[in-house]
Every structure is written in C-alpha cells, then in structure tokens.
KEDRENTI-986074 format. One record per residue (C-alpha): residue number from 0; residue in one letter; chain; x, y, z. Coordinates in steps of 0.2 Angstrom, whole numbers, plus 5000, padded with zeros to 4 digits. Layout:
N
{NUM, "A", "A", {X, Y, Z}}
...
***
This chain:
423
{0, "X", "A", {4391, 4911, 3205}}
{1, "X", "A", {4407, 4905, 3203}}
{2, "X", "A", {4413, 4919, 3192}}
{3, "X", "A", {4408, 4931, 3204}}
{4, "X", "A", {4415, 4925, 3220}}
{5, "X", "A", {4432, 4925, 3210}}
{6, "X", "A", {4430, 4943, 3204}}
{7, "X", "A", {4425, 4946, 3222}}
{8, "X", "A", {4443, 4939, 3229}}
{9, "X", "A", {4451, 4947, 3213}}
{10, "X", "A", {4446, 4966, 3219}}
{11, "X", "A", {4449, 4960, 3237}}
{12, "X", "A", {4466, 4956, 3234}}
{13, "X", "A", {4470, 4972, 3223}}
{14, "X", "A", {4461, 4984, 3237}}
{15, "X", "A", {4472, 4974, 3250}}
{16, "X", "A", {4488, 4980, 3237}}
{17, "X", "A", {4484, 4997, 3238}}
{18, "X", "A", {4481, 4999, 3257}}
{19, "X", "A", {4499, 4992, 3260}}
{20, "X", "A", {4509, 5003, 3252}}
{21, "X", "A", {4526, 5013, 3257}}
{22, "X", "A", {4524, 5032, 3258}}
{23, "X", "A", {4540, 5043, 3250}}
{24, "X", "A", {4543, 5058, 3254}}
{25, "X", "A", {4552, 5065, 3239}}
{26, "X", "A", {4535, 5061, 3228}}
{27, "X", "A", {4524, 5069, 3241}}
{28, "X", "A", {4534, 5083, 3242}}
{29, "X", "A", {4538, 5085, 3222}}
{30, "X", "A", {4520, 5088, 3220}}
{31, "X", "A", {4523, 5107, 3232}}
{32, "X", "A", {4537, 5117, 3222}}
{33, "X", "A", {4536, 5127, 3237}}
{34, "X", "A", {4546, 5114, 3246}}
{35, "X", "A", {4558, 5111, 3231}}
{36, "X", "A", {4572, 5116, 3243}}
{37, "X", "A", {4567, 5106, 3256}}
{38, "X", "A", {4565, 5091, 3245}}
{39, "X", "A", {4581, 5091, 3238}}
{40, "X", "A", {4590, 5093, 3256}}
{41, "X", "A", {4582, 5078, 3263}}
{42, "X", "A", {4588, 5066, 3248}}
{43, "X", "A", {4605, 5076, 3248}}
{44, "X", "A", {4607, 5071, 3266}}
{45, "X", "A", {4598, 5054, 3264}}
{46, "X", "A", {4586, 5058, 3276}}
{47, "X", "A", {4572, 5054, 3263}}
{48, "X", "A", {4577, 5034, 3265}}
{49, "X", "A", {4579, 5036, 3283}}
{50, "X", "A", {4561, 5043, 3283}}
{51, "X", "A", {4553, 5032, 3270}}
{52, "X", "A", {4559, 5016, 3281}}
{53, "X", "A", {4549, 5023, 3296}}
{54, "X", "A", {4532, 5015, 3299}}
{55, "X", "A", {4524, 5031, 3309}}
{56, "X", "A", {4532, 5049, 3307}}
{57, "X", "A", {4529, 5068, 3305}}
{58, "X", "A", {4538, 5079, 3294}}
{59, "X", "A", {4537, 5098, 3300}}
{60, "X", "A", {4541, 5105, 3281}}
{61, "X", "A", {4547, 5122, 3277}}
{62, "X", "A", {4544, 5131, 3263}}
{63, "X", "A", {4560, 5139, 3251}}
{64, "X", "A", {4560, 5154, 3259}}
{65, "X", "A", {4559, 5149, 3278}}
{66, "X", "A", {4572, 5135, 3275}}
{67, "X", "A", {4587, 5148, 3268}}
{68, "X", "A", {4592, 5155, 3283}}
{69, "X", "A", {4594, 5136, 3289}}
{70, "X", "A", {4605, 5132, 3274}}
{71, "X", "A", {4613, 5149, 3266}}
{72, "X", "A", {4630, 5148, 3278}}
{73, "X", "A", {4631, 5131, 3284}}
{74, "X", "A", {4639, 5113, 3278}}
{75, "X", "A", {4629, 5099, 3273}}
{76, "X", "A", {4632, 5087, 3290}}
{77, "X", "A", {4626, 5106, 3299}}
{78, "X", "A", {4609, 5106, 3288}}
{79, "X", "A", {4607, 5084, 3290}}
{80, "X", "A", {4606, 5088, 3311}}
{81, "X", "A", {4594, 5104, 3309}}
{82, "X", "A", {4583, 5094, 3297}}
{83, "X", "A", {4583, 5079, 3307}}
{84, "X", "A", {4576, 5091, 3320}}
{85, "X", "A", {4562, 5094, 3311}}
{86, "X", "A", {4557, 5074, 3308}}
{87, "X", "A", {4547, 5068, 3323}}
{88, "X", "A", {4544, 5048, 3326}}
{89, "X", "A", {4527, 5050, 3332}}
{90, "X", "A", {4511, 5053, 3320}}
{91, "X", "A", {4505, 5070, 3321}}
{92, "X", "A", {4489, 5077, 3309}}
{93, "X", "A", {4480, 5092, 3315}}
{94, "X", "A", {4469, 5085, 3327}}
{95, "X", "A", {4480, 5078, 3336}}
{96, "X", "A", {4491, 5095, 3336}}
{97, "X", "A", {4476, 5101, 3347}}
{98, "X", "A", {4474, 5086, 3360}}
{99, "X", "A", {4489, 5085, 3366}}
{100, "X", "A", {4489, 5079, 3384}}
{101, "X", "A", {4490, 5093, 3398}}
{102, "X", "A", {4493, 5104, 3382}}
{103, "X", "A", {4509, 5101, 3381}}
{104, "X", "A", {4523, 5087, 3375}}
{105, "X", "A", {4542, 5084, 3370}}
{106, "X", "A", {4543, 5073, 3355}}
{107, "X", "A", {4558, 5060, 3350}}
{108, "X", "A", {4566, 5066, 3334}}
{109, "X", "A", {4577, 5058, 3322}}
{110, "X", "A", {4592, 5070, 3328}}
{111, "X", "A", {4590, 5059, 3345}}
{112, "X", "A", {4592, 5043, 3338}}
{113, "X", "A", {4609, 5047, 3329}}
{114, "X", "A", {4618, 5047, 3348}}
{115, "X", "A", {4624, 5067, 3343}}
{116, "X", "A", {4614, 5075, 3355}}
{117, "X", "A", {4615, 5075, 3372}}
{118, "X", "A", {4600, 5079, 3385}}
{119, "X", "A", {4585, 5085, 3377}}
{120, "X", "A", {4593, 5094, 3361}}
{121, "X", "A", {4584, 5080, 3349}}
{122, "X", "A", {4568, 5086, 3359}}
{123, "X", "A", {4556, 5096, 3351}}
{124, "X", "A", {4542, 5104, 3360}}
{125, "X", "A", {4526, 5103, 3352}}
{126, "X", "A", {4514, 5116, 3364}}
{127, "X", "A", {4495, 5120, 3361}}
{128, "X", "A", {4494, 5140, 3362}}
{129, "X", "A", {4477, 5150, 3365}}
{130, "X", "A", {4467, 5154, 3352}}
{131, "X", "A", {4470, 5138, 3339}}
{132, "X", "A", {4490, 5139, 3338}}
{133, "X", "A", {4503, 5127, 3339}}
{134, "X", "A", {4519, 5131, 3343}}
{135, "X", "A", {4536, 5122, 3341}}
{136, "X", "A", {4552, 5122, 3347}}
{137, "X", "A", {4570, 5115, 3356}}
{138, "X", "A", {4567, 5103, 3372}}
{139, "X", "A", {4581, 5111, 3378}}
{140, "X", "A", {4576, 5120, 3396}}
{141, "X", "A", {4577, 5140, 3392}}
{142, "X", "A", {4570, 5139, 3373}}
{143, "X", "A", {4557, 5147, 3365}}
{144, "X", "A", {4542, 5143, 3354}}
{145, "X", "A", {4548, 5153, 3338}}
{146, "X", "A", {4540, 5140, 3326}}
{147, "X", "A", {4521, 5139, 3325}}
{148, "X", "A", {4509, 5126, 3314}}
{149, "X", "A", {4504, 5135, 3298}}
{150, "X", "A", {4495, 5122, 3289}}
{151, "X", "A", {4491, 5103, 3284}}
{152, "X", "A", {4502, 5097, 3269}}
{153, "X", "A", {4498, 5079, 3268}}
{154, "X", "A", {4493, 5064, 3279}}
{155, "X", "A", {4491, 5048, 3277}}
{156, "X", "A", {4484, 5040, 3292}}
{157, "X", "A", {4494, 5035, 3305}}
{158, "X", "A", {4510, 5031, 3294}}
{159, "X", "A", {4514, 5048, 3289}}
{160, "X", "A", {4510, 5067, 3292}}
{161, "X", "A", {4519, 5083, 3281}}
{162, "X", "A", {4513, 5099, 3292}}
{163, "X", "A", {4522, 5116, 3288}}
{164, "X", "A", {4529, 5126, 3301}}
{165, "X", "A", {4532, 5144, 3299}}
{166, "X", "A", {4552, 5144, 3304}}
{167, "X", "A", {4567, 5131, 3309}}
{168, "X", "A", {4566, 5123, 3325}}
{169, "X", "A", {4584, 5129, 3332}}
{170, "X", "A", {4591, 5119, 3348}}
{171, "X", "A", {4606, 5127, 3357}}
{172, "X", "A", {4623, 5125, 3348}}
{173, "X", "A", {4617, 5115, 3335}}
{174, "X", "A", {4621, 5127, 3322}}
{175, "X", "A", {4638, 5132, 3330}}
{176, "X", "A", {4645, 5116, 3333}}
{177, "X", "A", {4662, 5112, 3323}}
{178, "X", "A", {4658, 5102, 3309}}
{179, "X", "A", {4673, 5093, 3303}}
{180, "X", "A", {4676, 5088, 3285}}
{181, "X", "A", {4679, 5070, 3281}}
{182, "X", "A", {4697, 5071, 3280}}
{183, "X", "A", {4699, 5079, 3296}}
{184, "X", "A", {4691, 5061, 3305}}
{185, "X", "A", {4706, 5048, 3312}}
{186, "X", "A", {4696, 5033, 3307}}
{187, "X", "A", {4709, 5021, 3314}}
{188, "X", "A", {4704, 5032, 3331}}
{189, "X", "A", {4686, 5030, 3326}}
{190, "X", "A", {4688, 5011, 3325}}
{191, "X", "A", {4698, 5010, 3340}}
{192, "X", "A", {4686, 5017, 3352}}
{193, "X", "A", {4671, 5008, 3345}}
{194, "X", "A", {4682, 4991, 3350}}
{195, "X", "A", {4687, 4986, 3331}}
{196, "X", "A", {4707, 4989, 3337}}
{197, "X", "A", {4711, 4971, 3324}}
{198, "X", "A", {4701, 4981, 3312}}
{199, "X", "A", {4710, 4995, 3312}}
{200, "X", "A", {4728, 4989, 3314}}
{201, "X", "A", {4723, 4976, 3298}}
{202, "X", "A", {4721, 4990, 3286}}
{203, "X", "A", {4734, 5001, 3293}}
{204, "X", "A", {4747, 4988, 3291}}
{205, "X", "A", {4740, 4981, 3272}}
{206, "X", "A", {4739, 5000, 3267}}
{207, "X", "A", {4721, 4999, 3268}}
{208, "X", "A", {4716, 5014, 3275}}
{209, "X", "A", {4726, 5025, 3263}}
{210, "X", "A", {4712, 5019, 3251}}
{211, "X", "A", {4699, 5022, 3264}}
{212, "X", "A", {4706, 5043, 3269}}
{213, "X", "A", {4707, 5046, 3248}}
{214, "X", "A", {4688, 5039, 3246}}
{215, "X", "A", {4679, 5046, 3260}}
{216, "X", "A", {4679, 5066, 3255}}
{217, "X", "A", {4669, 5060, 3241}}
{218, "X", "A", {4658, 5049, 3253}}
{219, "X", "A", {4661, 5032, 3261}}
{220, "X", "A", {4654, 5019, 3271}}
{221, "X", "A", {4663, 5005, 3283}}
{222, "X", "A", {4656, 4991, 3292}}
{223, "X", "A", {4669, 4985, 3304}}
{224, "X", "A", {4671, 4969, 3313}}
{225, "X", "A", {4674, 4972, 3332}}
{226, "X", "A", {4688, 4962, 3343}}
{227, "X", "A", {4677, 4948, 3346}}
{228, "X", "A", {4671, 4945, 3328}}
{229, "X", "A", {4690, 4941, 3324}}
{230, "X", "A", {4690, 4927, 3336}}
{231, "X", "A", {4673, 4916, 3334}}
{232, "X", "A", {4674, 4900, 3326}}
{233, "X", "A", {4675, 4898, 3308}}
{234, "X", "A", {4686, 4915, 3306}}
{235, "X", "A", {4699, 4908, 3293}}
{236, "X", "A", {4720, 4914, 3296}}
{237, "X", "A", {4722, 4929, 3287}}
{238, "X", "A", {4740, 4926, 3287}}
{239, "X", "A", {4737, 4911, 3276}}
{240, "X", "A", {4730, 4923, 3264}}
{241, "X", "A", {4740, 4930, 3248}}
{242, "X", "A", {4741, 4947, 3251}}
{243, "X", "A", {4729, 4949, 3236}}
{244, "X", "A", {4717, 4942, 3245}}
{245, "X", "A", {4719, 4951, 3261}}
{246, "X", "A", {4717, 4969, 3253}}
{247, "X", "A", {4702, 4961, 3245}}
{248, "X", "A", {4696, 4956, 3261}}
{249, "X", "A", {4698, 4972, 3271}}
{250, "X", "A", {4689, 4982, 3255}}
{251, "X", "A", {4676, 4970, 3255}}
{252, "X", "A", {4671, 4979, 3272}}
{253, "X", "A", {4669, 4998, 3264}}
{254, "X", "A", {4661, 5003, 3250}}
{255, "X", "A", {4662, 5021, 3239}}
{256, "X", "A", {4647, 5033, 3242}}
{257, "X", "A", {4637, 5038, 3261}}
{258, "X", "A", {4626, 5026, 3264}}
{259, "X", "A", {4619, 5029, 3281}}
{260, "X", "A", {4606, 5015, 3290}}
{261, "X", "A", {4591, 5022, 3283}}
{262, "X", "A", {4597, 5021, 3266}}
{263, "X", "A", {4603, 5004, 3270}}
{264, "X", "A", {4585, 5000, 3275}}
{265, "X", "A", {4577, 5003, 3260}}
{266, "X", "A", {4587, 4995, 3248}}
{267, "X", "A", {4583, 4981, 3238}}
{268, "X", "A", {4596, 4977, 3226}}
{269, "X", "A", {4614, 4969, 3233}}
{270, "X", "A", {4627, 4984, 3235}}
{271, "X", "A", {4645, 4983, 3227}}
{272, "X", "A", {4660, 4986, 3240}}
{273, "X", "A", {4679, 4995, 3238}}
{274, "X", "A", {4683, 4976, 3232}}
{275, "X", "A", {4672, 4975, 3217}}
{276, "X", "A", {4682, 4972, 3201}}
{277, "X", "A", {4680, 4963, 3184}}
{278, "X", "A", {4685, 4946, 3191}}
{279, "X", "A", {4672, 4945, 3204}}
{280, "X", "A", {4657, 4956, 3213}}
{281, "X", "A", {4663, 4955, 3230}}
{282, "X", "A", {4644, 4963, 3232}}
{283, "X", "A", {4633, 4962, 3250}}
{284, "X", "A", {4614, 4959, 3250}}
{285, "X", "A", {4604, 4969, 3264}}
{286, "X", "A", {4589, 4963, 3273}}
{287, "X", "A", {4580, 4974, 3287}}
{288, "X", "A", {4568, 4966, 3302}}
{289, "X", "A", {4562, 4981, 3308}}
{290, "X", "A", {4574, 4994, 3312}}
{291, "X", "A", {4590, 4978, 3312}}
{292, "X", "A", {4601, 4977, 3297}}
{293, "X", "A", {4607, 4961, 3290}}
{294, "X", "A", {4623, 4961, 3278}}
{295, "X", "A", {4624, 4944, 3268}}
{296, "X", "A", {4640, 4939, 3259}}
{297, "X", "A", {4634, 4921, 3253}}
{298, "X", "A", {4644, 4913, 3263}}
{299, "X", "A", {4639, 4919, 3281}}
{300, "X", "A", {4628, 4933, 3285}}
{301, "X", "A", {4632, 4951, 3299}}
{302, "X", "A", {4619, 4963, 3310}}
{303, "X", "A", {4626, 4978, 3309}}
{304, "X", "A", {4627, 4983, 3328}}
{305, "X", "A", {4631, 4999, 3330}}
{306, "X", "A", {4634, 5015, 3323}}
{307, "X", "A", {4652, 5022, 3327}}
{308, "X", "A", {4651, 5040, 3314}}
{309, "X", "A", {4637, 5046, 3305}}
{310, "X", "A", {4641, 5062, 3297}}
{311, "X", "A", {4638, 5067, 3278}}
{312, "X", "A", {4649, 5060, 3269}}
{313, "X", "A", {4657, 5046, 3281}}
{314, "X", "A", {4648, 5032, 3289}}
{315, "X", "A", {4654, 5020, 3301}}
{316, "X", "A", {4646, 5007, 3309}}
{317, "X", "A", {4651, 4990, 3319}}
{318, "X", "A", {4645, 4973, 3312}}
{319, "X", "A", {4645, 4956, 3322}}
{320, "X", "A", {4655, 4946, 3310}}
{321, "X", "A", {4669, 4946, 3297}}
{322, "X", "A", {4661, 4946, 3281}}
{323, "X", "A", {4668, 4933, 3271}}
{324, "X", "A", {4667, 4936, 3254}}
{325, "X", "A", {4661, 4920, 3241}}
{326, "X", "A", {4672, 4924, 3228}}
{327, "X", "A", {4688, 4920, 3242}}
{328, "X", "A", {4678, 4909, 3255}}
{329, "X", "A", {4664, 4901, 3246}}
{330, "X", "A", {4663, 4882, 3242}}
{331, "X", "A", {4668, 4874, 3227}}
{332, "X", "A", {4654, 4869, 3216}}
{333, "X", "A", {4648, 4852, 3220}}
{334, "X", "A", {4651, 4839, 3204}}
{335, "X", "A", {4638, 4835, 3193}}
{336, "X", "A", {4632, 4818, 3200}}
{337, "X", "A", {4636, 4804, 3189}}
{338, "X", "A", {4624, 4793, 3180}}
{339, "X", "A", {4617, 4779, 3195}}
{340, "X", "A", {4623, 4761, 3191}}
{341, "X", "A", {4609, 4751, 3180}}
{342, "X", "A", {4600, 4742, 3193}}
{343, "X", "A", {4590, 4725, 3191}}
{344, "X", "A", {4575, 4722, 3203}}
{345, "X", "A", {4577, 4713, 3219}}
{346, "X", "A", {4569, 4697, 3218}}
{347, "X", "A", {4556, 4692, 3231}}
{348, "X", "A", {4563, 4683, 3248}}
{349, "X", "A", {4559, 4666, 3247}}
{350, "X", "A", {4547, 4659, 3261}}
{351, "X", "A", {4555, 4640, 3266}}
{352, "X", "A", {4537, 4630, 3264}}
{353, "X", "A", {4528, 4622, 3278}}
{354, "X", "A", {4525, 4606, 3278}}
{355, "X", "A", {4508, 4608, 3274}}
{356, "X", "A", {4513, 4614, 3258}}
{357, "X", "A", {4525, 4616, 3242}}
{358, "X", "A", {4525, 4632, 3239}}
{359, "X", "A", {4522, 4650, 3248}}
{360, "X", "A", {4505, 4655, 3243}}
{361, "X", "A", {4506, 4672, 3237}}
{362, "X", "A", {4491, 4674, 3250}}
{363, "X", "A", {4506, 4674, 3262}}
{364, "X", "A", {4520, 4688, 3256}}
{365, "X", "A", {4522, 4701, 3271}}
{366, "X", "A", {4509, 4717, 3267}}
{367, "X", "A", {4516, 4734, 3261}}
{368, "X", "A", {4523, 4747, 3274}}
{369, "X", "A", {4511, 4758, 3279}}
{370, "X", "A", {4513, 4774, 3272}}
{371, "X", "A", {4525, 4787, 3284}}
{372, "X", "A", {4515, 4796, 3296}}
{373, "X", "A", {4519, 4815, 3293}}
{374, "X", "A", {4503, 4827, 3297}}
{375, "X", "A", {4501, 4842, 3288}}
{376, "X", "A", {4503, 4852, 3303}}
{377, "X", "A", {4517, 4842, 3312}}
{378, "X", "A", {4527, 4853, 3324}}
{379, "X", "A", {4543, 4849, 3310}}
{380, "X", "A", {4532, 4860, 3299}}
{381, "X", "A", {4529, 4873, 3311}}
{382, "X", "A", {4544, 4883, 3313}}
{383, "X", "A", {4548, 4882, 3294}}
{384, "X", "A", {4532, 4891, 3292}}
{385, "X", "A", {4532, 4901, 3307}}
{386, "X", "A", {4552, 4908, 3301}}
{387, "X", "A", {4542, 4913, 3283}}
{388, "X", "A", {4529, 4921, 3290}}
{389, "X", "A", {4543, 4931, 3303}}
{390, "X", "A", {4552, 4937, 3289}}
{391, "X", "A", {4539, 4940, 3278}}
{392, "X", "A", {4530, 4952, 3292}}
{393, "X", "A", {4548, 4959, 3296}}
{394, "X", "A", {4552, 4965, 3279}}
{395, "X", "A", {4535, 4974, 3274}}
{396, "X", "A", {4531, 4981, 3292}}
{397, "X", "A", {4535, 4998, 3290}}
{398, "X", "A", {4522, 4999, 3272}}
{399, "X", "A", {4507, 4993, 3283}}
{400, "X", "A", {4495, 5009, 3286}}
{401, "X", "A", {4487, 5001, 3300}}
{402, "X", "A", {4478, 4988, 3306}}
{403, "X", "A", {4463, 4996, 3310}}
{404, "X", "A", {4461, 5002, 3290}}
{405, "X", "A", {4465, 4983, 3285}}
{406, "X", "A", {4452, 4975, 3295}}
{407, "X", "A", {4437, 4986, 3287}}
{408, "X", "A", {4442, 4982, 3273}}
{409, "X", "A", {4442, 4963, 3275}}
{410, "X", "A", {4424, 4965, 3283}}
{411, "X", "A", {4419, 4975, 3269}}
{412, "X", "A", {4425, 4962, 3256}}
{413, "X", "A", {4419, 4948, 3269}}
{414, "X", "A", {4401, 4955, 3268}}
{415, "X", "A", {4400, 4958, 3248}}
{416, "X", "A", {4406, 4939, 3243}}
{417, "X", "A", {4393, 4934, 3257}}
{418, "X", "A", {4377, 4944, 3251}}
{419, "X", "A", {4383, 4937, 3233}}
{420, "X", "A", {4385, 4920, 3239}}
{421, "X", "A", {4367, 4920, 3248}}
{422, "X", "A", {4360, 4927, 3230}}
***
C-alpha cells in the first residue's frame, strides 16, 4: 500500500511539472516555416522575451509572404512597433474571436505599453463580421478592417494564443514616423528629462558618455539613477573615489547589447556591465515580481522605475538607486574566527547548609530551565515564510496555465490515491 501511494504522489508531482510550464514563442513558431520570417523578427527585436514573460497573450502571426510588405523598406525600431501591434495582452482563441461582447472590442497591445503611442494607435480593433469573419485593425477613429482571422495556429489555454491573420494591422503614421538611428539620440538630453541631471553631468565630466555614444550603434542599455537616488543615505562621496573607480562606477550602470525589459524579465543568469574586466565581474543579478525588475549588485539592490528610450538598439531606463558595485563597495571578508579559549566546567554553586543539615542534599539543586517556548507557527516564523512563499509565487507566475487546469488535476490525483488507499 505503501509503494503505491508513493508512486501515486510520484506521478502527482510530475503531472503538476508539466502543467506549469512557460510557453516560447520562438519553439512554437519554429515548428511553421511559414512563419520563419516572422519568427526571426520577434527575436531580432526582442519581442520574443517580452512575449514569453507574459502570463496571458495573443499573437496575430503573419505568414512570409504577408509580412514583406511590413519589413522590405523599413528599419528594425519601425518593424519592433508594427509587430508589437500585432501582440495583444488578452487571451484570444477562436471561440472567443466569435463572442465578443456587442460584437465588437478594442484590445491593449504591446505597442501601448511602451509610452510611443499616443490616443488609441496601440489599439487594435478586433470586430465580428457576418458570415463567420473576424476582422482586425487600428483603434484609431477613421481606420479600416483590412486584416481578417484566417486560422488557428496554436493555443494553449488561457496563457497563450498564435492566430494568423491575413495582412498587417497598420495604425496611422506608424510606418511614416522618423526613426532615428542610435547615434542621432542626445542621451545626456535623454537623462536629463527623465530627472537623472547628476547622472548625466557625472559621465559627461568623467568622459563617460564617449564610451556610451561609440557603444550604442552596436546596442546598448543604461539604467540611470535619478536626482533623488544620489542623495539617500548610504550614497558614498564619489569625490573620495580614484578616478578608476569612478569610471568603473558610471560603467557599472550600462552594459553592451539592447536589452529591453522583457528580456530583462526573462533572464536567469547575472548579466555583465561596460565595467566588466579581468579583475573583477562588476556583473548585476535580475529578479522579476510580476512585471517589476529588480537589479542586485551584492551590496544593495534597484527597481528599475521607468523607462526613459526604448528603441532597437538603445534602452534606457530610470533605476531607484545607485548601484554600488561589490568589487568597489562590498565588505571586507570577515576573519576566520579564532580557536575559542579551552574552557573547564563551572563548578556547581554551593548551597550554605541549614542547620538541620551538613550538607546540600542533592534533592535540593535548583530544576533545569524549561525548555524556550517557540511554537512552530509563532508569528516570528510567519513573515519568513510568508516573504518565501511571495517570491516564490512572484518569480513563476507568468508559467502558471491557470488555476482552473491545476485544480482538476489535484482532485483527479486526490481521487486515485484515495480509491487506492480504500483498496
């Protein structure tokens, strides 16, 4: 009986697993050479992280052919807004398609949440037509349905849909807007407007930003401390630095490459920074709670607040704190304790006798303590356990399918072990 209730528990555990697992959208669409192109644009642009660390999304896919008139004449930051277009932050399968409410309904997309567009142009209008079409198109008052719903492509209830859609979803001006190059953004403007004027004059006056304009055509990434992070307690005096240290400081707060928040969100290894050298990592470790970014330098920790640019290949966001990196900031290494002084027991307290008597009568030596008092479930326990089970939720919430699948499967598993159990 034994056996089986642990093989039971075993296959409950490994069903469990597989029902919480993250959907990619570069392995659901590399199994579609149809939608090579499309595939390849998403991870070009990095919308492929940005869209795996989504817990409930649609993507309206478009096949090789549909998509060149999209990307034959246009720059990569023109191609990342009309995709994002096409990614909606609601689940729609083909059901649904055909329920919508009053037949008709403007969707957030991913375009909307990157502060670029103004109104309802990251909108899309999702309409059910007569006769079994869907049709898709801008939110922008005045625009036309030239997309419709052509088929199903994949679904994985409600985390993820991939529909196809017969032609580009094109809001007003969005493929006519300028689209600067990296070089041609002032990032000490940048900075300056997004309230990181310290920021900025620091690594114009160390020469800093001469290494950040030569790096970002090739792609990079900022995370500037505003005003008020330069003033909180703790800050050390940069002018006490060498100024070694200082460059290694400012370069600590960029790193080479675009590396927009999705991306952010779904990594797992610690990421290396401009000040990365043979002598020491100057590296950051990420966590996410749900869509907030956490940078960790080891000796403090910075949400990143806002985001100032995000256009392939330069990204710039705001962070709370000054990152102080442990390699210039972190605490000596404690000394190995030295070897505790050979002790010899304490002799027993002497009782002065009673008169009645010679000697304390052994009868008479005080009772042990009692043992401390600590239940299990003292409220000390309770926020060390309730802070676990936070980040533990936090970190894995976009992999969960849904709660509806996990609790058939727990009353399935519950109903098998107790048949067995009853046998």
């Amino acid at each position: 009986m034994g056996h089986k209730i642990l093989f039971i528990l075993t296959l409950t555990t490994v069903v469990l697993a597989t029902s919480i697992s993250a959907h990619n959208i570069t392995d659901i669409l590399s199994g579609f050479p149809e939608y090579s192109d499309f595939n390849k644009y998403l991870t070009q642009t990095k919308l492929n992280d940005e869209i795996n660390s989504r817990q409930t999304i649609t993507v309206l896919v478009l096949n090789n052919g549909a998509l060149s008139a999209l990307t034959a004449k246009h720059p990569i930051s023109v191609i990342k807004n009309a995709l994002s277009l096409h990614v909606i932050l609601d689940y729609y399968d083909p059901t649904k398609l055909h329920q919508i409410p009053k037949g008709s309904t403007l969707s957030t997309t991913l375009y909307q949440t990157t502060g670029n567009a103004p109104g309802n142009l990251g909108f899309v209008n999702i309409t059910d037509l007569q006769g079994g079409k869907v049709g898709f198109g801008s939110a922008v008052p005045g625009s036309k349905l030239d997309s419709s719903y052509t088929k199903a492509v994949k679904q994985i209830p409600y985390n993820i849909s991939v529909i196809e859609i017969s032609a580009p979803i094109i809001a007003p001006g969005l493929l006519t807007a300028p689209a600067p190059t990296a070089s041609d953004v002032n990032i000490t403007a940048a900075l300056e407007k997004a309230g990181c004027k310290t920021f900025a004059s620091l690594i114009t006056s160390n020469g800093v930003i001469k290494t950040f304009q030569s790096t970002a055509d090739k792609g990079l990434t900022l995370f500037a401390p505003n005003d008020e992070a330069f003033k909180a307690a703790g800050v050390p005096d940069l002018n006490k630095l060498s100024n070694a240290d200082r460059i290694s400081l400012l370069l600590y707060h960029a790193r080479a490459g675009y590396t927009p928040k999705g991306t952010l969100k779904t990594t797992k290894d610690p990421i290396d920074t401009l000040a990365t050298n043979g002598a020491g990592k100057y590296d950051l470790k990420v966590t996410t709670a749900g869509d907030e970014v956490t940078l960790h330098t080891g000796v403090d920790s910075s949400r990143i607040a806002d985001t100032v640019l995000d256009a392939t290949p330069l990204a710039i966001f705001t962070v709370d704190n000054v990152l102080l990196p442990e390699e210039l900031f972190g605490k000596s290494p404690s000394p190995a304790p030295a070897p505790g002084p050979v002790t010899t027991p304490s002799p027993a307290p002497v009782l002065a006798p009673s008169p009645a008597s010679k000697a304390p009568s052994p009868a008479k030596a005080s009772p042990p303590a009692p043992p401390a008092e600590t239940p299990t479930n003292s409220p000390a326990d309770s926020p060390t356990a309730e802070s676990e089970s936070s980040k533990t939720t936090a970190s894995g919430a976009h992999n969960v399918k849904g709660s509806a699948v996990m609790a058939v499967v727990l009353t399935g598993c519950a109903t098998v072990i107790s048949s067995l159990i009853l046998s």
